[in-house]
Every structure is written in structure tokens, then in C-alpha cells.
C-alpha positions as a Python dict, from the first residue, in 0.01 Angstrom:
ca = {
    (1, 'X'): (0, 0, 0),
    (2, 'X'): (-155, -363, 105),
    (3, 'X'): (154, -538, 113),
    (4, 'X'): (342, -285, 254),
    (5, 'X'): (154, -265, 602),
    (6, 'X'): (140, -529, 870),
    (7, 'X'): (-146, -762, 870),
    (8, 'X'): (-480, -581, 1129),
    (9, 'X'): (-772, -686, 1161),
    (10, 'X'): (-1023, -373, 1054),
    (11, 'X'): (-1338, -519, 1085),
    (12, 'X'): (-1472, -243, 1372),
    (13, 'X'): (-1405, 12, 1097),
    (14, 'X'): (-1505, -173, 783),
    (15, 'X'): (-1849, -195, 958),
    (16, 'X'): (-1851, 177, 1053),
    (17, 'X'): (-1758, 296, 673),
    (18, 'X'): (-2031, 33, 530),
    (19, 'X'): (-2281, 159, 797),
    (20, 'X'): (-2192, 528, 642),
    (21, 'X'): (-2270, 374, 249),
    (22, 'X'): (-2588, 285, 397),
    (23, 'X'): (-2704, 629, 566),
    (24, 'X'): (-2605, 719, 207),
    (25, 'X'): (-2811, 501, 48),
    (26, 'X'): (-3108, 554, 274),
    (27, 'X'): (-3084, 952, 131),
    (28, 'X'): (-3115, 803, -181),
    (29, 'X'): (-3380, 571, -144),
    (30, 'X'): (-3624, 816, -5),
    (31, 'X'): (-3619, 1034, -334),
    (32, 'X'): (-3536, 789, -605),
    (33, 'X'): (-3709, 484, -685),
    (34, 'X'): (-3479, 224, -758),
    (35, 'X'): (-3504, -126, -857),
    (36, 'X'): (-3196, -396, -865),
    (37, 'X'): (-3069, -506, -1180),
    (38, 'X'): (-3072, -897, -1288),
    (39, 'X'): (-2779, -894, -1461),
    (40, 'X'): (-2572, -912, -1101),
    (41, 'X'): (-2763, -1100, -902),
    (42, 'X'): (-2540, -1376, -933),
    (43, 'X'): (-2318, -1145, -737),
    (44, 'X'): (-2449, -1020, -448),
    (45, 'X'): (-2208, -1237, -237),
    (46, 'X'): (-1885, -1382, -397),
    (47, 'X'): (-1584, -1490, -225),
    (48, 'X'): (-1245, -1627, -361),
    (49, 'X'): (-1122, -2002, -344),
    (50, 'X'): (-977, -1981, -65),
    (51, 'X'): (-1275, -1794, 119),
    (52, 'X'): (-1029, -1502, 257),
    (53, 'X'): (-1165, -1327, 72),
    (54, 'X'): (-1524, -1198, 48),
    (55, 'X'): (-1755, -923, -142),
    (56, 'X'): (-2088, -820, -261),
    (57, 'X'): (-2155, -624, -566),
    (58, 'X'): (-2542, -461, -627),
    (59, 'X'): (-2630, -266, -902),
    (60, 'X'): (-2985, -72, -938),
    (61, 'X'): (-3128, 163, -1203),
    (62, 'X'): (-3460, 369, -1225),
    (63, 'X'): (-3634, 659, -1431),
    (64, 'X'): (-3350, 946, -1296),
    (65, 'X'): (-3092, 707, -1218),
    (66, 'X'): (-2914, 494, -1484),
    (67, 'X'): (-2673, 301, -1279),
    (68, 'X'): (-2610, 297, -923),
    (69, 'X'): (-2356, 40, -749),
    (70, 'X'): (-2311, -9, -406),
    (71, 'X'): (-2064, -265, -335),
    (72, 'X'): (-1770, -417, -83),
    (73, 'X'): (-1456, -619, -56),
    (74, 'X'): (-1294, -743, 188),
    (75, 'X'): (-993, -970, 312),
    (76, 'X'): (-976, -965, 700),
    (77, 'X'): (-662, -1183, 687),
    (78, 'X'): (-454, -832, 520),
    (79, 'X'): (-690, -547, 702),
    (80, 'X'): (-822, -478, 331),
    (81, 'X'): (-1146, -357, 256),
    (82, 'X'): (-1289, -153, -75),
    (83, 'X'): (-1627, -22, -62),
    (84, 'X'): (-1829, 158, -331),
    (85, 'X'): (-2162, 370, -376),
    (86, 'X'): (-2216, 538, -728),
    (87, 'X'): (-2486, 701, -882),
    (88, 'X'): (-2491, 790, -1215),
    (89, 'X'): (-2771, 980, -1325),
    (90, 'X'): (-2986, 976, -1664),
    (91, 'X'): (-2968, 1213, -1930),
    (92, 'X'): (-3258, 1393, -1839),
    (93, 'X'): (-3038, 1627, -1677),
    (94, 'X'): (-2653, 1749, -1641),
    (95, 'X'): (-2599, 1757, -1285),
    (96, 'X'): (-2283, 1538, -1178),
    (97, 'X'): (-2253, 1230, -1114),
    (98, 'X'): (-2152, 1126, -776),
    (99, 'X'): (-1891, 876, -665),
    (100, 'X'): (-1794, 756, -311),
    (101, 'X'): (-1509, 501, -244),
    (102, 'X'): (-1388, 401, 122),
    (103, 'X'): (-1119, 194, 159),
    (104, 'X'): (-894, 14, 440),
    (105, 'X'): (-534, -59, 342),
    (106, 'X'): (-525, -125, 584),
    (107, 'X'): (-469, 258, 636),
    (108, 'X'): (-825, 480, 631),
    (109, 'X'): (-862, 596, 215),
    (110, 'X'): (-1105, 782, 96),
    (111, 'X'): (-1217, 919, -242),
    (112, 'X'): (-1586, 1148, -309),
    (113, 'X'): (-1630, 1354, -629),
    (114, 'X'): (-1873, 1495, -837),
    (115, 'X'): (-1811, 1312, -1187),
    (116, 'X'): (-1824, 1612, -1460),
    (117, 'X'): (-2093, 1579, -1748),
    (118, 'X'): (-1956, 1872, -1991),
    (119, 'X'): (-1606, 2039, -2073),
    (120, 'X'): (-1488, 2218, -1766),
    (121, 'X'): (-1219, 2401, -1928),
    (122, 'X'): (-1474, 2576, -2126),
    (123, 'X'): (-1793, 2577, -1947),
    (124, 'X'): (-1763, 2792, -1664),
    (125, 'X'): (-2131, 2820, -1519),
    (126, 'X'): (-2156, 2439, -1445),
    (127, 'X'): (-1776, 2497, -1297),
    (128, 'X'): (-1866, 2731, -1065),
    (129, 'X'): (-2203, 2598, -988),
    (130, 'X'): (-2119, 2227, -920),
    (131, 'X'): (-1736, 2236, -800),
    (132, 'X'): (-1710, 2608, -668),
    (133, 'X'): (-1933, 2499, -310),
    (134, 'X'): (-1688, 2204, -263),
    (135, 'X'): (-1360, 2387, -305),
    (136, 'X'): (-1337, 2487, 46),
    (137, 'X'): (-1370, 2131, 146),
    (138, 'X'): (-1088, 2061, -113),
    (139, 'X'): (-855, 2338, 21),
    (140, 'X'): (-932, 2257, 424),
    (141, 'X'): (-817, 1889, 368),
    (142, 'X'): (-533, 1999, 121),
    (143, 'X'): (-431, 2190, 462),
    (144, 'X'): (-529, 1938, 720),
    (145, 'X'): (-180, 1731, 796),
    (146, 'X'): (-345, 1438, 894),
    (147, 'X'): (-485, 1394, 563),
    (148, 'X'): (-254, 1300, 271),
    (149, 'X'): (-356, 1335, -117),
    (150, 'X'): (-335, 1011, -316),
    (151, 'X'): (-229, 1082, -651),
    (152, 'X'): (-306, 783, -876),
    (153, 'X'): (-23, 666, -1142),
    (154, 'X'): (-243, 582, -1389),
    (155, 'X'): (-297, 888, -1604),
    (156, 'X'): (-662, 794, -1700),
    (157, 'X'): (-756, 780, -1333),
    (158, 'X'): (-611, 1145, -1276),
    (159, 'X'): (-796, 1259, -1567),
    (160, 'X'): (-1133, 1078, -1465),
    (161, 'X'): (-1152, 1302, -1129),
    (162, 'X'): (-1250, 1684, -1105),
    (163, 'X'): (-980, 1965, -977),
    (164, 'X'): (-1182, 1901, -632),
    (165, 'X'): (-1143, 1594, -591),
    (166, 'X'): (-1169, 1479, -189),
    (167, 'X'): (-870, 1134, -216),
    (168, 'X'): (-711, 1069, 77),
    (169, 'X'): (-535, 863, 302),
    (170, 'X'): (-537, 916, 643),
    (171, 'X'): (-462, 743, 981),
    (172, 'X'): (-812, 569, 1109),
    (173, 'X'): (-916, 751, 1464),
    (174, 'X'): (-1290, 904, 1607),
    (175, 'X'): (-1191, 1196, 1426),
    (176, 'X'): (-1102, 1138, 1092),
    (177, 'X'): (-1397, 912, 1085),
    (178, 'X'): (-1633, 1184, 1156),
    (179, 'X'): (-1500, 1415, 959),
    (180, 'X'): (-1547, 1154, 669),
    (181, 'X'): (-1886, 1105, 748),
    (182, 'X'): (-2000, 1491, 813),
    (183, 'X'): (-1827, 1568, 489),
    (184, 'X'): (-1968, 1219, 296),
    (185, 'X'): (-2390, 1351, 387),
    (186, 'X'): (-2208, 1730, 333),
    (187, 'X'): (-2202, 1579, -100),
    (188, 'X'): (-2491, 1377, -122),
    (189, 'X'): (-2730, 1687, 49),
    (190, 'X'): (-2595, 1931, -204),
    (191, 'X'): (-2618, 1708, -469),
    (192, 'X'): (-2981, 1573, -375),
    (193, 'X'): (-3046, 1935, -393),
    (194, 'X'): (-2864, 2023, -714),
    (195, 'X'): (-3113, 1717, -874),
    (196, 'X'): (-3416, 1858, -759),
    (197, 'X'): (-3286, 2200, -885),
    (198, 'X'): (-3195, 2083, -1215),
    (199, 'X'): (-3310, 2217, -1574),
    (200, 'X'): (-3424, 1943, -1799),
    (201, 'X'): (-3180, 1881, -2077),
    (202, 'X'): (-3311, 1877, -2473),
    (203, 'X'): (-3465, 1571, -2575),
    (204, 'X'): (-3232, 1634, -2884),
    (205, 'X'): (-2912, 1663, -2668),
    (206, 'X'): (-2994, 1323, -2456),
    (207, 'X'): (-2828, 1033, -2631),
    (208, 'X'): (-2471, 1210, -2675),
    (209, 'X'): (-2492, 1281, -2304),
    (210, 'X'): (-2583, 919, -2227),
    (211, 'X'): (-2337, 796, -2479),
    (212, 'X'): (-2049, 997, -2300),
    (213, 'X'): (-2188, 882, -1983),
    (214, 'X'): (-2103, 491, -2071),
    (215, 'X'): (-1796, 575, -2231),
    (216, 'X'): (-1674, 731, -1889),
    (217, 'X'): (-1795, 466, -1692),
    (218, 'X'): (-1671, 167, -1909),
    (219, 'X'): (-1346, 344, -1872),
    (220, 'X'): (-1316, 417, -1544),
    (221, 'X'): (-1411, 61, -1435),
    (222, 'X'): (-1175, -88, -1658),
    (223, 'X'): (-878, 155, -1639),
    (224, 'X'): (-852, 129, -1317),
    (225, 'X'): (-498, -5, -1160),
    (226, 'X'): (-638, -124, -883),
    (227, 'X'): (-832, -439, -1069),
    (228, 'X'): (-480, -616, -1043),
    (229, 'X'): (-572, -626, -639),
    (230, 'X'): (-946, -807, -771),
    (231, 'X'): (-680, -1038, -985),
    (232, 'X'): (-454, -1158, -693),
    (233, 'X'): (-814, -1211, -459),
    (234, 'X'): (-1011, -1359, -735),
    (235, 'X'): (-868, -1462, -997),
    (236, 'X'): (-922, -1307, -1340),
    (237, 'X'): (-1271, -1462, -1458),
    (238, 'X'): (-1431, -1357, -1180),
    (239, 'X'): (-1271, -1004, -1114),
    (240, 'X'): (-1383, -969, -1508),
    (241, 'X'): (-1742, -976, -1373),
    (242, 'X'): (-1705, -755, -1168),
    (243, 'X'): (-1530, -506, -1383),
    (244, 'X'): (-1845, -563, -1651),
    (245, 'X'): (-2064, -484, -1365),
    (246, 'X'): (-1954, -222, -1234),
    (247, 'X'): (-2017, -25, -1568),
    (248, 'X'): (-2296, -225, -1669),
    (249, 'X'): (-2189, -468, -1918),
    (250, 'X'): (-2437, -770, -1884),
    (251, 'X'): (-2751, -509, -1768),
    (252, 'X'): (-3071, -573, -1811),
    (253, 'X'): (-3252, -294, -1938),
    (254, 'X'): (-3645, -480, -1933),
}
């Protein structure tokens, strides 16, 4: 999609979608305590040979949350910009996990989803309780023209994202932009509140649920198709780093 727009500069509305990572994060700093991890220090601002291109990758864990990374790219030169803000919780409990990417391509993209933690073919209380409140989101956007689904073709990345799934691209105006945001703080309020609602899982169940946890994130990071875009900006050593940190490969856990 990068190459096949003209060059624009998005920097008005790279700052508006990091401002809304950071209301995010602010919701998630007053209930979680959260310290940053050593192990990515060393890349909370990178930029490529060239210096085009820029980023800054942070990573942060605590008691309820296992990983959390809240990160940007960004090439002015092409309009590109790739923003992230993850939180994957501990096995202390099943809730989702909660994933929000924002994206210029320059176009407007957009992807939020709750990450499932258990079969959902087969277990149909955590279905309806964690994906039925968001299905009239999915369905209103499915219906909204101005909004079209991106449907990845990678078959792992499909498979990685529940049937309500928000991925979109859309043209950049006021109103798709608040839309985004109303319906960004519309996930992380009902999730906040699914946490604090949550039943404590077995100590005896624990370890296969963090265990799954990893392998989904490991995969995810490094599955994804668009690393090759990290490649071109990068280079490969470094863009490897940044895979390994985005599911945790160098953490320190002291």
C-alpha cells in the first residue's frame, strides 16, 4: 500500500493517533503498575542509516501485566507511520489480551482486538462474554462505506485475530478520526472493567496459559508480513531487534 500512494507528509495525524496511544496508556497507568523493561532500552529511539527513518520501541511488565509495548515508526519522506500499544496480561486470569495498531500508509489503518486466551470454537461463555459486546462495533463498521476491511494474506495473521476483529483502512478526515478514538477508549474501558471483574485462574492451570501466551506472541511478532517494510527501513539486524522485542526475546525478568 506504501509504494502505491504518492509521497504526503502525515505528521498532523501521526501526532493525533500517538496522542490517542497515550490517553490509552494514561488508562492504563492509573490501574496497573508498570515498570520498563531493560532488555529494550537500547531502543527507545532508533532510526535507519539514512535517518528517514525514525522509531521508538518501549516495553514494560508488572504483577497483572506480562508484556506491554507501546511503540512507533515513522518515515515522513513516504507519509508512513506504524504505531503500537499491547498489553498482554498474566496468567492470573483469562481475560483477553488487548492489541491496538494505528497506521498511516499513508492512508488512515487501523486494527483493535481482544487477543483470545481459550478455544473459541468450543468455549462459548468466554465467546459471548468477551466478543459478544463488541460485535455491534464489528457489524456498524462492516456497514460504514467509508471504512474498508483489510484482510491480511498471510494465513497466520488471519488466524491470530478474533471473528470481531476492528482492521480497517479508511480515508483520514475529523470524522473517521473520532470515531477511531471514541471507539479506541470504547475497548480499553470494557476491558479495564472485564480485569477488575475477572475470576482468578488455578494456580495449577497458570503455566499452560502463560506458555500459550508466548507461543502466540512469538508468533505473531514474527509471522507477521509486514517485518519486510522494518527490512527495507532498517535493515535486517536491526528490524531483528525489534521483532525479539516485541515478543520479549532478550527480557529481563529481575
Amino acid at each position: 500500500m506504501i509504494e502505491q500512494q504518492p509521497d504526503l507528509d502525515n505528521t498532523a495525524v501521526f501526532e493525533h493517533l500517538w496522542g490517542m496511544t497515550n490517553e490509552l496508556r494514561q488508562k492504563l497507568d492509573a490501574r496497573f503498575a508498570l515498570h520498563p523493561n531493560p532488555s529494550t532500552k537500547n531502543l527507545q529511539n532508533y532510526s535507519a542509516i539514512t535517518g528517514e527513518a525514525q522509531g521508538s520501541l518501549n516495553t514494560f511488565s508488572g504483577s497483572e501485566i506480562d508484556w506491554l509495548v507501546h511503540s512507533w515508526i515513522r518515515n515522513p519522506k513516504l507519509g508512513f507511520s506504524n504505531m503500537h500499544l499491547t498489553i498482554w496480561l498474566g496468567p492470573q486470569i483469562r481475560v483477553p489480551h488487548l492489541a491496538y495498531v494505528f497506521a498511516t500508509v499513508p492512508q488512515l489503518f487501523f486494527y483493535m482486538d481482544y487477543i483470545p486466551r481459550t478455544d473459541l470454537y468450543i468455549d462459548l461463555e468466554y465467546l459471548d462474554r468477551y466478543y459478544e459486546p463488541v460485535n455491534q462495533t464489528y457489524l456498524m463498521l462492516q456497514q460504514d462505506s467509508r471504512f474498508e476491511p483489510y484482510i491480511s494474506k498471510n494465513l497466520y495473521m488471519r488466524q491470530a485475530q478474533s471473528h470481531t476483529s476492528l482492521c480497517y483502512s479508511c480515508p483520514t478526515s475529523d470524522d473517521t478520526l473520532t470515531l477511531l478514538r471514541t471507539v479506541a477508549h470504547e475497548m480499553m474501558d470494557r476491558w479495564l472493567t472485564w480485569v477488575d471483574e475477572a475470576e482468578p485462574v488455578a494456580e495449577s492451570e497458570r503455566a499452560a496459559l502463560s506458555e500459550r501466551d508466548l507461543i502466540v506472541r512469538r508468533a505473531v511478532a514474527e509471522r507477521d508480513p509486514d517485518n519486510q517494510i522494518g527490512v527495507r527501513l532498517f535493515g535486517a539486524e536491526l528490524t531483528d531487534k525489534l521483532v525479539r522485542a516485541l515478543w520479549g526475546g532478550n527480557r529481563n525478568r529481575t
